[in-house]
GUBA-822097 format. One record per residue: residue in three letters; z, y, x of N, C-alpha, C, O in turn. Coordinates in steps of 0.02 Angstrom, whole numbers, padded with zeros to 5 digits, always signed. Example, Ala and Ser with C-alpha at 12.3 -4.5 7.8 and 13.67 -1.06 7.14 Angstrom:
% GUBA-822097
ALA+00390-00284+00660+00390-00225+00615+00390-00165+00660+00423-00166+00712SER+00354-00112+00642+00357-00053+00684+00394+00002+00645+00402+00057+00670
***
This chain:
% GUBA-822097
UNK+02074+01270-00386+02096+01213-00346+02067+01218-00276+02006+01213-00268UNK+02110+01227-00223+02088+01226-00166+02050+01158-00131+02073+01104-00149UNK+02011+01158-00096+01969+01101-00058+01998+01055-00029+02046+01083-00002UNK+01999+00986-00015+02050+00949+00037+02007+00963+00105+01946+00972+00106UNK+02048+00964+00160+02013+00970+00221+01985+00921+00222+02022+00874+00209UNK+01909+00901+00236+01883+00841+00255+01916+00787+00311+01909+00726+00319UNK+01954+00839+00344+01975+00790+00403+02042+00751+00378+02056+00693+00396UNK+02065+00773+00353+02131+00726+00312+02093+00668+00288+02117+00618+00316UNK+02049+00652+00251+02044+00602+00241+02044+00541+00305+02069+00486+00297UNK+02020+00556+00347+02017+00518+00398+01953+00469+00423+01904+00506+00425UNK+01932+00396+00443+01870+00367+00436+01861+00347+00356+01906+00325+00320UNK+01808+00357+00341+01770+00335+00268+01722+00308+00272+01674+00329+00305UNK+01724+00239+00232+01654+00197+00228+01637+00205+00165+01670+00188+00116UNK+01585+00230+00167+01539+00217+00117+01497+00156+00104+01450+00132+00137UNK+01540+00129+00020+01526+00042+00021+01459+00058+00003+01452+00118-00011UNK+01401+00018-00001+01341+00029-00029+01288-00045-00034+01289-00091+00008UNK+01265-00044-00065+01201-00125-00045+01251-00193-00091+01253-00198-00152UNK+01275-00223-00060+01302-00250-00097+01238-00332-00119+01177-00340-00113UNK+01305-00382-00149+01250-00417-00166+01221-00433-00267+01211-00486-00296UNK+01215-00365-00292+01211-00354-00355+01120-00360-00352+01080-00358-00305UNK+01112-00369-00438+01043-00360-00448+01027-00279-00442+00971-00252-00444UNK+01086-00250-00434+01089-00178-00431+01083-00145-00343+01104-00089-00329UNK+01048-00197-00288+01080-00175-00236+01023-00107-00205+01028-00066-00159UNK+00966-00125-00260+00924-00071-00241+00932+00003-00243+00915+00047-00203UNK+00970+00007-00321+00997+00077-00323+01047+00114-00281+01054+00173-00266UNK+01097+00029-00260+01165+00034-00233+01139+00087-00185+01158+00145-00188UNK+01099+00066-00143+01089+00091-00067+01062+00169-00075+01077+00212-00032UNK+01030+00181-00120+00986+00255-00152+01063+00291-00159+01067+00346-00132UNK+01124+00265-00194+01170+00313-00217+01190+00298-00155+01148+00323-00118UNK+01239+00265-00117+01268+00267-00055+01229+00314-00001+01270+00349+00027UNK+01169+00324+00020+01143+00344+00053+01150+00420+00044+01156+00465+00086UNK+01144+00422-00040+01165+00488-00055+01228+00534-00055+01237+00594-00047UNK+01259+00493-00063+01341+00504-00034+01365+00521+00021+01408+00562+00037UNK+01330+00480+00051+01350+00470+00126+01304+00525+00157+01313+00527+00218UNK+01266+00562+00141+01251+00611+00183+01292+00701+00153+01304+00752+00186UNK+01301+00686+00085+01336+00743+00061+01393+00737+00102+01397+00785+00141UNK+01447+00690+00109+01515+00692+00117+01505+00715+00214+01538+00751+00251UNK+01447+00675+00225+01458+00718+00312+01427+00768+00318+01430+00795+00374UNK+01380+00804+00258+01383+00897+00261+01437+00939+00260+01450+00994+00285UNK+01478+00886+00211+01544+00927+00206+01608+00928+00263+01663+00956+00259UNK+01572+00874+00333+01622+00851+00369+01672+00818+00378+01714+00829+00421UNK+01672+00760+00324+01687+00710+00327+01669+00657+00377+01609+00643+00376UNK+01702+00628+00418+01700+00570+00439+01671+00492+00405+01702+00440+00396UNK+01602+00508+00391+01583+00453+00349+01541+00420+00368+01495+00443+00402UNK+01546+00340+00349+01480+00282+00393+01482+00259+00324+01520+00272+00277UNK+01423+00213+00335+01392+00169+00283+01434+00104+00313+01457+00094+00369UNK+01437+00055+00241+01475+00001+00257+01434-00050+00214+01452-00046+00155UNK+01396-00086+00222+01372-00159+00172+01395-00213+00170+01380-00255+00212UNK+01449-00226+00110+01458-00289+00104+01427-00346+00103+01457-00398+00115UNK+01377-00343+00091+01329-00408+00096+01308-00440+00185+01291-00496+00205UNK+01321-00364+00224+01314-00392+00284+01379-00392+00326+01371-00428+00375UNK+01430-00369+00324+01485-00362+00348+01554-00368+00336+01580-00316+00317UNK+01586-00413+00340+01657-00431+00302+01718-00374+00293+01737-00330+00333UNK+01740-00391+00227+01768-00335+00216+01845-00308+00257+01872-00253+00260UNK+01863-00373+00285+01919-00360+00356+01901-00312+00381+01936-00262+00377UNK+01844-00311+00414+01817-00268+00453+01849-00195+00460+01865-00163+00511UNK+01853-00181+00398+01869-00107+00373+01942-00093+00407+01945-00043+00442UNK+01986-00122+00402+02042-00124+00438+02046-00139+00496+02095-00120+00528UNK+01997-00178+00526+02001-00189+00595+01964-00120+00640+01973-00106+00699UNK+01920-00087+00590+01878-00027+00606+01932+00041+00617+01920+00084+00659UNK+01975+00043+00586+02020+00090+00571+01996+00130+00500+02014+00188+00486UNK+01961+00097+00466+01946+00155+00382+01998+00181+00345+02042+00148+00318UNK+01993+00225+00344+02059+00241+00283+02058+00262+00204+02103+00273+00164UNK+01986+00263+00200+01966+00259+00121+01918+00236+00104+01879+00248+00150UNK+01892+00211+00067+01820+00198+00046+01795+00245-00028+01830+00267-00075UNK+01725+00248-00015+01694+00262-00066+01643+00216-00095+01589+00199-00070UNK+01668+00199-00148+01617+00142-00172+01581+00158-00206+01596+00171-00265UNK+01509+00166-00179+01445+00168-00194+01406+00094-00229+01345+00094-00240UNK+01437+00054-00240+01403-00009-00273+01420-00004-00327+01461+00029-00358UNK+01363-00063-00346+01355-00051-00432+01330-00137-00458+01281-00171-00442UNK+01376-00150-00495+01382-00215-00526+01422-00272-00513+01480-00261-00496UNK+01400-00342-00518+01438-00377-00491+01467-00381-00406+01424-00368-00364UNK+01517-00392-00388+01560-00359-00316+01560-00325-00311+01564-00315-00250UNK+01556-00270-00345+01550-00201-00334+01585-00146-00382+01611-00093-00363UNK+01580-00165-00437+01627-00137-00484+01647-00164-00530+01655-00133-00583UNK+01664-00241-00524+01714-00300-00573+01765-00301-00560+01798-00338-00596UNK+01808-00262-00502+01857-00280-00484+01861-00305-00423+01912-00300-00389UNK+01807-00335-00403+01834-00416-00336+01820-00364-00286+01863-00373-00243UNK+01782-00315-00269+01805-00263-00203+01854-00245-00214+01897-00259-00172UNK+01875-00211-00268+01928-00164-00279+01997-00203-00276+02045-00167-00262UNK+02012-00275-00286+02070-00310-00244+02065-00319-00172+02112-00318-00133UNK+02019-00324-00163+01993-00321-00090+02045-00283-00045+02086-00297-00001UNK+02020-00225-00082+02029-00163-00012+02129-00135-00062+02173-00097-00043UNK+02123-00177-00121+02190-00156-00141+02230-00214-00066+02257-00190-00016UNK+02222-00292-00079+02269-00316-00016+02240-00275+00055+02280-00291+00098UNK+02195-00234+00084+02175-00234+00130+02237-00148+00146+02247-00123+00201UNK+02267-00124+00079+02289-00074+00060+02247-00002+00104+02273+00035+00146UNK+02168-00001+00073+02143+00065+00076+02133+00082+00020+02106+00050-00026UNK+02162+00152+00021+02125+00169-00037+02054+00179-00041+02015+00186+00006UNK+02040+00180-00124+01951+00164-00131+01969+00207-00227+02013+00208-00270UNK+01890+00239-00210+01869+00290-00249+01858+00248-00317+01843+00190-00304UNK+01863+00265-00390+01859+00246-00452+01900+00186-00481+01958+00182-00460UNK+01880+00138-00525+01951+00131-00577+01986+00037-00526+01964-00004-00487UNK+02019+00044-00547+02081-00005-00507+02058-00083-00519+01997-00088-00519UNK+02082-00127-00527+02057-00198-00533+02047-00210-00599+01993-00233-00616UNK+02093-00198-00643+02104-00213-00725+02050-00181-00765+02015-00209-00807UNK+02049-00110-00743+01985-00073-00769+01915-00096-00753+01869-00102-00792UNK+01915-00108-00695+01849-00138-00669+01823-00188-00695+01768-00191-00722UNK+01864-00236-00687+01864-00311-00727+01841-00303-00811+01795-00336-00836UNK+01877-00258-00846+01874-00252-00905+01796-00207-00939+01762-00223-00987UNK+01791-00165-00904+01723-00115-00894+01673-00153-00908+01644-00152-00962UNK+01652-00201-00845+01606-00208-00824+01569-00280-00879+01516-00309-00870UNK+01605-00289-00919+01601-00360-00964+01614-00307-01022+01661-00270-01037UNK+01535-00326-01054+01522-00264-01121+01548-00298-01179+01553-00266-01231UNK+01566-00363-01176+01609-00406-01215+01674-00398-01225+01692-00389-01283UNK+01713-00400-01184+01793-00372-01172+01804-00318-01180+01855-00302-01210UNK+01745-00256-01146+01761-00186-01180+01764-00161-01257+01792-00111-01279UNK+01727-00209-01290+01679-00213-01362+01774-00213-01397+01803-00166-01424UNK+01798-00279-01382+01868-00299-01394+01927-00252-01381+01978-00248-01415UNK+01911-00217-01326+01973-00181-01310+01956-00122-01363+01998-00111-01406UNK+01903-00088-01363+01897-00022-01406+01909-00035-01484+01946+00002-01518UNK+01874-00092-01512+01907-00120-01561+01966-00102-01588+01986-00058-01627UNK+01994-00157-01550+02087-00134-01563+02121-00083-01542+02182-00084-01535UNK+02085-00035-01530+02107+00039-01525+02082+00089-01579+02092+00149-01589UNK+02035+00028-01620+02002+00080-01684+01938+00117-01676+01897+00139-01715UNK+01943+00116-01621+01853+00153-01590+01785+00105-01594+01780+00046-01577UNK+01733+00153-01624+01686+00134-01653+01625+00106-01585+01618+00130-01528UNK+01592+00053-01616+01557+00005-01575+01520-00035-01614+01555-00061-01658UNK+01474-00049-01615+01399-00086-01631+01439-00139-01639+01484-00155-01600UNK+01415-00182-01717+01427-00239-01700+01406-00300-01663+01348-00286-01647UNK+01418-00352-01643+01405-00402-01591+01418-00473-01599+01473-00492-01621UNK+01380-00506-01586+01391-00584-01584+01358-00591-01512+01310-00567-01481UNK+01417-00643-01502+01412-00666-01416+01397-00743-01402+01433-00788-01423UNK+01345-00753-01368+01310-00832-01354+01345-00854-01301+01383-00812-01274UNK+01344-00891-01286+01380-00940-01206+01319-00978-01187+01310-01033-01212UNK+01282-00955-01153+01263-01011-01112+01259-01084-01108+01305-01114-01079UNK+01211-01116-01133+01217-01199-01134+01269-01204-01182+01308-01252-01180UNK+01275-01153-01230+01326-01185-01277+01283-01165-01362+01298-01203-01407UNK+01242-01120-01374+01204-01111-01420+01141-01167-01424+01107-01198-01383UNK+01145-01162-01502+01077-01179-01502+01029-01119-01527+01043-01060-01537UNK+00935-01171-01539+00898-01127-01571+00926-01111-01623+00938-01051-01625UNK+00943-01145-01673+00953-01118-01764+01013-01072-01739+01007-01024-01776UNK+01047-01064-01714+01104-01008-01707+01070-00950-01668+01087-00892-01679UNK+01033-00961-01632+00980-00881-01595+00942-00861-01666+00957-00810-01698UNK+00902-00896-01682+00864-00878-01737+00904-00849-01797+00882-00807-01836UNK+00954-00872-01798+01028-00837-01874+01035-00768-01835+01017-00724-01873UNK+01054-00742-01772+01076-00683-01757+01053-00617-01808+01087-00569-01827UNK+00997-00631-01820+00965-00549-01848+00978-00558-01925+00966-00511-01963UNK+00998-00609-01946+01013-00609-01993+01104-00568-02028+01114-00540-02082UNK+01152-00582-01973+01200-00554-01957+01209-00498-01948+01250-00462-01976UNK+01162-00479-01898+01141-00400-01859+01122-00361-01868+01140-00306-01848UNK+01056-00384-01920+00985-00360-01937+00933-00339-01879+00953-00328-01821UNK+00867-00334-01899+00829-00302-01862+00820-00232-01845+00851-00194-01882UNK+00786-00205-01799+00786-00233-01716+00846-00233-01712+00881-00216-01760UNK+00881-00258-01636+00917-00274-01602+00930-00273-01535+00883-00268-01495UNK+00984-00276-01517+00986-00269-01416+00999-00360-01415+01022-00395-01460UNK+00972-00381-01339+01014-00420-01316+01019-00425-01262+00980-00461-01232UNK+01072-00387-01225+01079-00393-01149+01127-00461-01123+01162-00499-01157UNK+01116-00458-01063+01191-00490-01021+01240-00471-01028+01236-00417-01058UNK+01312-00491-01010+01376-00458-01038+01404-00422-00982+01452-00383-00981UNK+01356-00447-00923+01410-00414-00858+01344-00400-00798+01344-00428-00743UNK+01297-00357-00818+01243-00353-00792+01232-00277-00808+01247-00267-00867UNK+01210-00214-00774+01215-00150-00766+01136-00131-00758+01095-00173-00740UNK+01119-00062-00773+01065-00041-00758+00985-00054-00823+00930-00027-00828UNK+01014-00099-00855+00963-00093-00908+00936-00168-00906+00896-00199-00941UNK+00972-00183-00856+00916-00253-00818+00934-00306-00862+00994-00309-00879UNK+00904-00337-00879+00876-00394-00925+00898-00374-01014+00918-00418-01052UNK+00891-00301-01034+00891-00298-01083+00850-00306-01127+00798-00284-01103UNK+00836-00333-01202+00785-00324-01225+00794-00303-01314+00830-00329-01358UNK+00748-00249-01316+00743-00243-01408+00711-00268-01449+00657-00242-01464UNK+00735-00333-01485+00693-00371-01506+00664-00347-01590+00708-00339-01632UNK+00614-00341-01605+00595-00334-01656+00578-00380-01703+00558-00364-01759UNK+00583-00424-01688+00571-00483-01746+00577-00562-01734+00555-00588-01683UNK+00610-00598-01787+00630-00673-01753+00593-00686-01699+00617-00679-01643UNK+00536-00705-01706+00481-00745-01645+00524-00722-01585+00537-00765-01542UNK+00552-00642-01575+00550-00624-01493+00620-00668-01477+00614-00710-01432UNK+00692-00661-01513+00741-00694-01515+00763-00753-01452+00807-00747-01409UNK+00720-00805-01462+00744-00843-01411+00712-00827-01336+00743-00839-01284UNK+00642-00796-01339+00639-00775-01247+00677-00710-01249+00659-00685-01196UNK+00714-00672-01275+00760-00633-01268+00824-00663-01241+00839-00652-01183UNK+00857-00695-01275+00905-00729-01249+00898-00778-01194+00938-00771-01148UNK+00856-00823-01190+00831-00840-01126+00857-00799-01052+00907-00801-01016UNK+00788-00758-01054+00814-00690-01014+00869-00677-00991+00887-00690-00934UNK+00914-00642-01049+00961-00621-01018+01040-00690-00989+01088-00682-00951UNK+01017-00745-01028+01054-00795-01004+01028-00818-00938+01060-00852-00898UNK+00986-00804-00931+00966-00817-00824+01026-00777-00818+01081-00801-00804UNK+01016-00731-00826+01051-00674-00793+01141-00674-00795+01180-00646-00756UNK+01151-00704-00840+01226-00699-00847+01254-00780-00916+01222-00801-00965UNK+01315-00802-00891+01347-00854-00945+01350-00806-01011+01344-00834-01066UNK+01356-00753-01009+01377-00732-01086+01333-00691-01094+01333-00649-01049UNK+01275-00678-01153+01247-00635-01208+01267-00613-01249+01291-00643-01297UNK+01265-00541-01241+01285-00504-01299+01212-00496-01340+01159-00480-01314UNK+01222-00510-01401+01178-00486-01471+01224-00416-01502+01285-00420-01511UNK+01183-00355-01518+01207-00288-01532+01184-00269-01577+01125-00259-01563UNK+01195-00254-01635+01158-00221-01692+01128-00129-01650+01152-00093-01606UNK+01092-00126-01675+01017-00085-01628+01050-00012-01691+01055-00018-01752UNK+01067+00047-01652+01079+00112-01694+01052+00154-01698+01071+00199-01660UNK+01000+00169-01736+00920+00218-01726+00964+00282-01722+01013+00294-01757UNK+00934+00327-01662+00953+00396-01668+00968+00434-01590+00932+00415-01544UNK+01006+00474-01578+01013+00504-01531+01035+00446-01463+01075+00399-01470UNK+00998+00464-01398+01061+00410-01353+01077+00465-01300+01039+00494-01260UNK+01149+00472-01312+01196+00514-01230+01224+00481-01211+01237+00426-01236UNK+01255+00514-01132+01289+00492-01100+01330+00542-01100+01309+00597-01117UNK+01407+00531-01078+01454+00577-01060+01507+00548-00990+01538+00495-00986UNK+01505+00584-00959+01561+00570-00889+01616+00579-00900+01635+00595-00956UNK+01662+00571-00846+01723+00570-00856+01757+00586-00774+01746+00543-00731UNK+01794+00641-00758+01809+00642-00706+01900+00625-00712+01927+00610-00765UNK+01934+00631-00649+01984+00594-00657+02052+00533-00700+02039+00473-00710UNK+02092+00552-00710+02141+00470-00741+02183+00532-00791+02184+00594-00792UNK+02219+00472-00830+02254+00464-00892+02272+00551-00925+02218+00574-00945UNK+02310+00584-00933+02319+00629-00972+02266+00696-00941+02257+00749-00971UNK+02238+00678-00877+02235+00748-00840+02138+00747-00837+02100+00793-00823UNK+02124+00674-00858+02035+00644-00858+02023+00700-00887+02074+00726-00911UNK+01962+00736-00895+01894+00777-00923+01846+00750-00916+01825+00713-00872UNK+01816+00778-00987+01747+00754-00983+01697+00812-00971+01709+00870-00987UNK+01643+00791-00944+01600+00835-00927+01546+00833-00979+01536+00788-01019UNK+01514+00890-00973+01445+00902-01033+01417+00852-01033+01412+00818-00981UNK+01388+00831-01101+01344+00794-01135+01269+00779-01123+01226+00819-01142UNK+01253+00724-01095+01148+00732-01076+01153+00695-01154+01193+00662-01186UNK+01082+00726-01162+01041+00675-01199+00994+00659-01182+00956+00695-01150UNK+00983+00597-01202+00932+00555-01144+00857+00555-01188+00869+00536-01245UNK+00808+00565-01181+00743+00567-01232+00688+00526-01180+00655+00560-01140UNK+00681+00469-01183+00636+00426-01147+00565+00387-01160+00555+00361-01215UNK+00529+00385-01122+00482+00367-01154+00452+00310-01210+00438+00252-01195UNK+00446+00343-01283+00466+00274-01348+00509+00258-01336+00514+00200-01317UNK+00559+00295-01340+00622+00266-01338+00638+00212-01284+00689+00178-01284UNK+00606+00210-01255+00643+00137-01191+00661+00171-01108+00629+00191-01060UNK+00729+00163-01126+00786+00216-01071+00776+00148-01025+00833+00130-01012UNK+00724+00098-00992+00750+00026-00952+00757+00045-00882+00756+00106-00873UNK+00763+00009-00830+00764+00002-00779+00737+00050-00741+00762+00092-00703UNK+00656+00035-00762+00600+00076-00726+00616+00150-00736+00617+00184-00684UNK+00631+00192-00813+00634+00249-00841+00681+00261-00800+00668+00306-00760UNK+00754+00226-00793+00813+00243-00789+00788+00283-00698+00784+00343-00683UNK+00777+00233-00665+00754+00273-00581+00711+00282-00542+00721+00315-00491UNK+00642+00250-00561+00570+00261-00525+00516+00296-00563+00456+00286-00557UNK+00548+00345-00609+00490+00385-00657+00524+00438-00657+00585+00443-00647UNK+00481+00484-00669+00480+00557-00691+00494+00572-00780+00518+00625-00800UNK+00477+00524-00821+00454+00526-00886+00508+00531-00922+00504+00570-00970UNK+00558+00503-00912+00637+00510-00945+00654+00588-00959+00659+00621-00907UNK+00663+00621-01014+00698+00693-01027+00756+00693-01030+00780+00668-01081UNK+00810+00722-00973+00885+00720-00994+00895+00797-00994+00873+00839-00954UNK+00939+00807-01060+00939+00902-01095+01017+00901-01073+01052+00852-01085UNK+01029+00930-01057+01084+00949-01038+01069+01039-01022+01031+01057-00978UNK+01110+01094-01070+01149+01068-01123+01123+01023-01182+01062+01029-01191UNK+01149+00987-01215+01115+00913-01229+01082+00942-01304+01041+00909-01335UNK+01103+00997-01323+01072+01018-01381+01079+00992-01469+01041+00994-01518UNK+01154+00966-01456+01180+00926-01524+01186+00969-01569+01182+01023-01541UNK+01196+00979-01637+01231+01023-01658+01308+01051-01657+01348+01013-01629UNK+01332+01108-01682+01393+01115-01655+01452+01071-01666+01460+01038-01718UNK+01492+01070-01615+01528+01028-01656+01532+00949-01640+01580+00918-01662UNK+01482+00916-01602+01453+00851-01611+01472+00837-01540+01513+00792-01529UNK+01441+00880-01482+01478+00880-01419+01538+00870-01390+01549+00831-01344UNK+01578+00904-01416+01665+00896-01423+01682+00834-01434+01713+00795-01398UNK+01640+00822-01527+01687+00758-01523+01666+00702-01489+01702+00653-01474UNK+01600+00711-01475+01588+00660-01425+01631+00655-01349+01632+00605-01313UNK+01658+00703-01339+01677+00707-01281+01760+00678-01296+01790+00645-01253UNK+01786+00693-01354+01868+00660-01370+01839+00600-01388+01879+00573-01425UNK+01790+00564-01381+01778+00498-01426+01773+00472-01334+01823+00438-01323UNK+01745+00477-01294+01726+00466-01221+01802+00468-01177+01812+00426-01133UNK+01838+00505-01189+01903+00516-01164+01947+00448-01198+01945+00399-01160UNK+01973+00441-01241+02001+00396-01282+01981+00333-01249+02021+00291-01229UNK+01881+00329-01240+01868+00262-01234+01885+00230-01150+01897+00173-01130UNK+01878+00294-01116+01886+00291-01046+01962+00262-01026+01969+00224-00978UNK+02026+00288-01074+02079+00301-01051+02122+00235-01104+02183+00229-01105UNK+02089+00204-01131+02126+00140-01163+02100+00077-01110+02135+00027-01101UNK+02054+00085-01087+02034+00039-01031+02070+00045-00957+02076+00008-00908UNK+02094+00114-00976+02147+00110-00901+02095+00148-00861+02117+00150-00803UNK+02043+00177-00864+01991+00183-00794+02012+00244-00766+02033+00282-00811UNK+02017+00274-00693+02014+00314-00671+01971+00345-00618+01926+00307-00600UNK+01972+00399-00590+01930+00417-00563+01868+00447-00543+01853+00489-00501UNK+01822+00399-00605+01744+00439-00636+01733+00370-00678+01757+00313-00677UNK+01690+00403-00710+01653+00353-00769+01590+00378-00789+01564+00426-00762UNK+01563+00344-00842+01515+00374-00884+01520+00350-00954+01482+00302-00953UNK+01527+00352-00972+01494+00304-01045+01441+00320-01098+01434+00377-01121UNK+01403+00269-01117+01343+00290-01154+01363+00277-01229+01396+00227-01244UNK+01341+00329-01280+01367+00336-01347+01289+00337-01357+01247+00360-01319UNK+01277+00293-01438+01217+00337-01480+01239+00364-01553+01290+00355-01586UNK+01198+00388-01561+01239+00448-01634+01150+00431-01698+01090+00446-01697UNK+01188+00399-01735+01153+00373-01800+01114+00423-01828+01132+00478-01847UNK+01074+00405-01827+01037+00468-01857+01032+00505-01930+01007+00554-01960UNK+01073+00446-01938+01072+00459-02038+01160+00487-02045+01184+00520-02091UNK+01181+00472-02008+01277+00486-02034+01293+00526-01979+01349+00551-01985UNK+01264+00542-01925+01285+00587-01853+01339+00550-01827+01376+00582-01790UNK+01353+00482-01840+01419+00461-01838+01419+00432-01746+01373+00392-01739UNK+01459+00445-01673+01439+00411-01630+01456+00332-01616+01511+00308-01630UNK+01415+00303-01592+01437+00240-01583+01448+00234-01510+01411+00270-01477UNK+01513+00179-01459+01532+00175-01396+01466+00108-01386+01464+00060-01424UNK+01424+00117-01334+01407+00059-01309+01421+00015-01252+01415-00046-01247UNK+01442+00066-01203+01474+00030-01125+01509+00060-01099+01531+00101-01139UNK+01531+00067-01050+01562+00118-00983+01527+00084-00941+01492+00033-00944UNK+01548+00135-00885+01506+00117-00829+01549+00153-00752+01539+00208-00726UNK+01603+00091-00729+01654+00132-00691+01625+00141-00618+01666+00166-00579UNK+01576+00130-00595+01521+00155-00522+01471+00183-00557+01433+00145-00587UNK+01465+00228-00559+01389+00268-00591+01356+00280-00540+01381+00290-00485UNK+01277+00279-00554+01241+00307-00508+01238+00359-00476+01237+00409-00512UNK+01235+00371-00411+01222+00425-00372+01157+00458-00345+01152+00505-00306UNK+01114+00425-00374+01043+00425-00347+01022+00508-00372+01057+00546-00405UNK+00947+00520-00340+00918+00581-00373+00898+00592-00443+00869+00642-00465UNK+00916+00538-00477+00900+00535-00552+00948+00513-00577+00937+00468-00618UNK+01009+00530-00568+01084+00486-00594+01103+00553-00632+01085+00609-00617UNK+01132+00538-00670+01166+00568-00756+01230+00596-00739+01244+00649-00768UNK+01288+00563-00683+01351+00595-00658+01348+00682-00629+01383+00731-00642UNK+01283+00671-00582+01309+00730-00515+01269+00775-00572+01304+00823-00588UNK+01203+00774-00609+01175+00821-00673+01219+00846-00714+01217+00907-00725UNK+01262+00807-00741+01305+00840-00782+01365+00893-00761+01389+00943-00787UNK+01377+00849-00688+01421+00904-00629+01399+00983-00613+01429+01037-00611UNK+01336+00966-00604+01299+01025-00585+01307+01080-00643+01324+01139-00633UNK+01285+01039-00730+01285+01100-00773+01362+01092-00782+01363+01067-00838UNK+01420+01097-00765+01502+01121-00763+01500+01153-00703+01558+01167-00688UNK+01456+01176-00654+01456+01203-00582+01496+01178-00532+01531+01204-00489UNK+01481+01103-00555+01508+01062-00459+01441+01041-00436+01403+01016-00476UNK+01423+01050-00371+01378+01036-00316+01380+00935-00315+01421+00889-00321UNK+01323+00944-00307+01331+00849-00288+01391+00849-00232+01441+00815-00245UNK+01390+00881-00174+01423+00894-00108+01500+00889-00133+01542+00846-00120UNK+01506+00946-00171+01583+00951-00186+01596+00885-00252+01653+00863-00246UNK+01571+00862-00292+01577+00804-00337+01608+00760-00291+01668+00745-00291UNK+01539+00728-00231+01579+00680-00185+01644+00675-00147+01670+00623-00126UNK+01671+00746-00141+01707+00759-00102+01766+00759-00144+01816+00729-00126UNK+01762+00798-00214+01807+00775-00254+01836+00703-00279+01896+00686-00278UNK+01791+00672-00296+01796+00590-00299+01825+00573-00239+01884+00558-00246UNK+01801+00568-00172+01837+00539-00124+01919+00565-00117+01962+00529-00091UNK+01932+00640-00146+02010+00646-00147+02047+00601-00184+02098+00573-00165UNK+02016+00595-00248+02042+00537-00278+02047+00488-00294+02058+00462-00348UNK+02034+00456-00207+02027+00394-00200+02113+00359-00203+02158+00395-00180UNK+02130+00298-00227+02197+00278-00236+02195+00197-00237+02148+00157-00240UNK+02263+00190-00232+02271+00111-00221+02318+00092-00296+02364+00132-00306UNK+02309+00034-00349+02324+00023-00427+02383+00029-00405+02413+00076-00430UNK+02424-00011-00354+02483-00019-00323+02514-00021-00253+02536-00063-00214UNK+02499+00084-00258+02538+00104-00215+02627+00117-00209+02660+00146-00252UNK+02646+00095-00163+02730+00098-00150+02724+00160-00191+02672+00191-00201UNK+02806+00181-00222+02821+00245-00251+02826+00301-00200+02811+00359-00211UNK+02850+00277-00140+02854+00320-00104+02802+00367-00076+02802+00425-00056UNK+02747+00306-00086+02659+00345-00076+02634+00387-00112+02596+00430-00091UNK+02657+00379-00188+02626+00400-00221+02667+00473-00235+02638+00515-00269UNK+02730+00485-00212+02759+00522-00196+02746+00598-00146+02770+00654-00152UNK+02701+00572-00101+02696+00602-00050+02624+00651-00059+02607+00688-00013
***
């Protein structure tokens, strides 16, 4: 596959910062982006939504974006209509996907009814539970357990609860953080990730990490300000286990509609090898400790050329036919 000239693309903002609990990383991956794509000679600036309206971009002359944000405004959808009425195109999955992704509740549902395997879950509302219904969860679930936010990224306000007592400042927690809690039955055993580069029949997945963290806790801190996290790539499954993880990651990517890039995190039971889907994740990190451009690297794409690839396939959900023609 030949290279796109950098200069075809034309001005590129690189979205980044953002007003997510994620805006710390946001700026670590944008920053990182944004200096690969102008090694490669691209025409690229940094763009922060949190400080600059998104008109702007059109009044600037941009003609694509790369969205470097991560979480809420950033990869729910509400940029990605944005710059769909603003009609630029912008890098990864379209409004419907985004929307649907980013709420581990709705994804839980969509894979469901496609037959694909997923932890089971009971979901709290906010000011709508009581104690005796927090305290019943593990009884449903069993012990330990996850209970994150439903639309919250990065690890942030997750917790593994080991025994009733922890239950309600668990949920607490993550209800600051978001109207809806997910409760997850907890799957002892392997945890990977697998990527996903472009849309519907033509998506691949890229090699398999496995993630080996310290006691097991892959959180926040592990995930980007430590050294201590082991990701094996080649991930070292047995034979056989890789693959299907990778047709199980494809399927899950491509019933949600997502295009572009992804990731999604699977864990694999330790007693049945069986994998389980836990999220997607349609803005992945770009940072120096991000799981996308690693896994790029062992298929032999350069962080440099990754970005540059992604920005070719930047697109609008609803471009004229004639565009999409051309």
């Amino acid at each position: 596959m030949n290279a796109p000239d950098p200069r075809s693309f034309g001005k590129v903002a690189v979205l980044m910062g953002g007003q997510s609990a994620e805006r710390e990383v946001s700026l670590m991956s944008g920053s990182g982006v944004l200096k690969a794509l102008q090694s490669k000679g691209v025409d690229a600036h940094a763009f922060d939504p949190a400080d600059r309206d998104l008109a702007e971009l059109k009044r600037k002359g941009f003609k694509r974006c790369f969205i470097a944000l991560h979480g809420r405004f950033g990869e729910d959808g509400t940029v990605q209509g944005a710059l769909e009425l603003l009609r630029i195109p912008y890098t990864g999955s379209g409004v419907m996907a985004s929307a649907l992704s980013i709420d581990k509740v709705m994804t839980k549902r969509v894979w469901l009814a496609e037959g694909l395997p997923t932890p089971k879950f009971k979901l709290l509302r906010r000011g709508k539970y009581t104690r005796e219904q927090v305290r019943a969860v593990p009884d449903e679930l069993e012990l330990p357990l996850i209970v994150k936010p439903a639309r919250e990224g990065s690890s942030i306000g997750v917790a593994k609860v080991q025994g009733y007592s922890e239950m309600q400042d668990a949920v607490a927690a993550a209800a600051a953080l978001d109207a809806d809690v997910l409760c997850e039955q907890f799957i002892a055993g392997d945890e990977v990730t697998c990527p996903v580069l472009g849309a519907g029949d033509e998506a691949r997945a890229l090699p398999v990490i496995r993630i080996v963290a310290p006691e097991g806790n892959y959180d926040y801190q592990n995930k980007y300000f430590t050294d201590d996290t082991k990701y094996l790539v080649p991930c070292g499954l047995p034979e056989g286990e890789e693959a299907a993880i990778q047709d199980l990651v494809l399927k899950a990517y491509r019933v949600l509609g997502c295009r572009g890039w992804g990731r999604a995190d699977v864990m694999i039971d330790a007693k049945t090898r069986k994998p389980w889907l836990l999220e997607i994740n349609t803005s992945p990190g770009m940072t120096g400790h991000s799981l996308v451009p690693m896994s790029a690297r062992a298929a032999g794409i350069s962080y440099e050329d990754l970005c540059v690839l992604l920005l070719a396939g930047a697109a609008l959900d609803n471009e004229p036919m004639e565009a999409q023609a051309n």
